[in-house]
C-alpha positions in Angstrom: 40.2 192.1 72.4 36.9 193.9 72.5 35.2 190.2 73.0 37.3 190.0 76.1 36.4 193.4 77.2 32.5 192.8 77.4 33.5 189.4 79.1 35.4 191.1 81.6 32.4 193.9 82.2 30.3 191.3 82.3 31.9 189.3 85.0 32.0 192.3 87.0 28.7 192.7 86.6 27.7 190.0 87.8 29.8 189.8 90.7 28.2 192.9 91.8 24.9 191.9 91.5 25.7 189.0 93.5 27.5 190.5 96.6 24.8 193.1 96.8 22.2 190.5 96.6 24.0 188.5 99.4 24.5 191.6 101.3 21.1 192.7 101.7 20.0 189.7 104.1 16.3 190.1 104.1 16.1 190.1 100.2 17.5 186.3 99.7 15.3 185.5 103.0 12.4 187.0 101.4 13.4 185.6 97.7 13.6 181.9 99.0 10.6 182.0 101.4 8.3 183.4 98.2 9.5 180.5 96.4 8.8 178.2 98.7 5.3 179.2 99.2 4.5 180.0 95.7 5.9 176.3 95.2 3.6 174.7 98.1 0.6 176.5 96.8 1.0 175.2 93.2 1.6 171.6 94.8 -2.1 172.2 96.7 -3.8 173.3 93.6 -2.4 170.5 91.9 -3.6 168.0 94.6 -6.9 169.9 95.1 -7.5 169.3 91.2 -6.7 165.7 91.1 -8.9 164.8 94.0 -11.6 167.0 92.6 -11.6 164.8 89.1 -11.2 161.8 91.3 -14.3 162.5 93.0 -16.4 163.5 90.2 -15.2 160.3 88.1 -16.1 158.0 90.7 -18.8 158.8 93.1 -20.7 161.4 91.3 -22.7 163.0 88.0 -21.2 166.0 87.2 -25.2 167.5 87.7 -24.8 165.7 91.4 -21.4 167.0 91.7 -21.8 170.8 90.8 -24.5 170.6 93.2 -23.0 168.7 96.4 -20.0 171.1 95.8 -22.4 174.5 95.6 -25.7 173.9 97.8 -24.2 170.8 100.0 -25.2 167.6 99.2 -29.3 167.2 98.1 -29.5 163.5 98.7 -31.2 162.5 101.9 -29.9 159.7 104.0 -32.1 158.0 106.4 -31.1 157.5 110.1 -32.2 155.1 112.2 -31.5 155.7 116.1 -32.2 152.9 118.8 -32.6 154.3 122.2 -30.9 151.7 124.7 -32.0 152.4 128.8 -29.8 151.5 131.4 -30.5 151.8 135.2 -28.0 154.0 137.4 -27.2 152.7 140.6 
């Protein structure tokens, strides 16, 4: 009998929570939305991570990489430009 009694409060309990969490529109808006973005933000640091040990496993040093990704890159690439004329009528 008293097992049944602190089911029965319980249940109310919980009942109540539930209609004033439903009642209270902004709060479930505002619940869901925060989840949502805290879930795309963990996805983006997960996929900023991988390509970060991507890069550094393929194309660079890790003394290369720590600078390209601090100073900008330090190597110099040579450009050749050809200069073509044309005549305007």
């Amino acid at each position: 009998m008293n097992l049944l009694f602190y089911i029965l409060i319980f249940y109310i309990l919980i009942n109540f929570v539930i209609s004033l969490f439903f009642a209270i529109p902004p709060l479930y808006w505002l619940v869901g939305f925060s989840l949502i973005f805290i879930y795309g933000q963990y996805k983006r640091y997960q996929l900023r991570k991988r390509f970060k040990e991507s890069m550094d496993s393929t194309q660079f040093t890790s003394t290369q990489s720590k600078s390209a990704s601090h100073r900008g890159s330090t190597d110099v690439i040579d450009v050749e430009f050809t200069v073509r004329e044309e005549t305007v009528n």
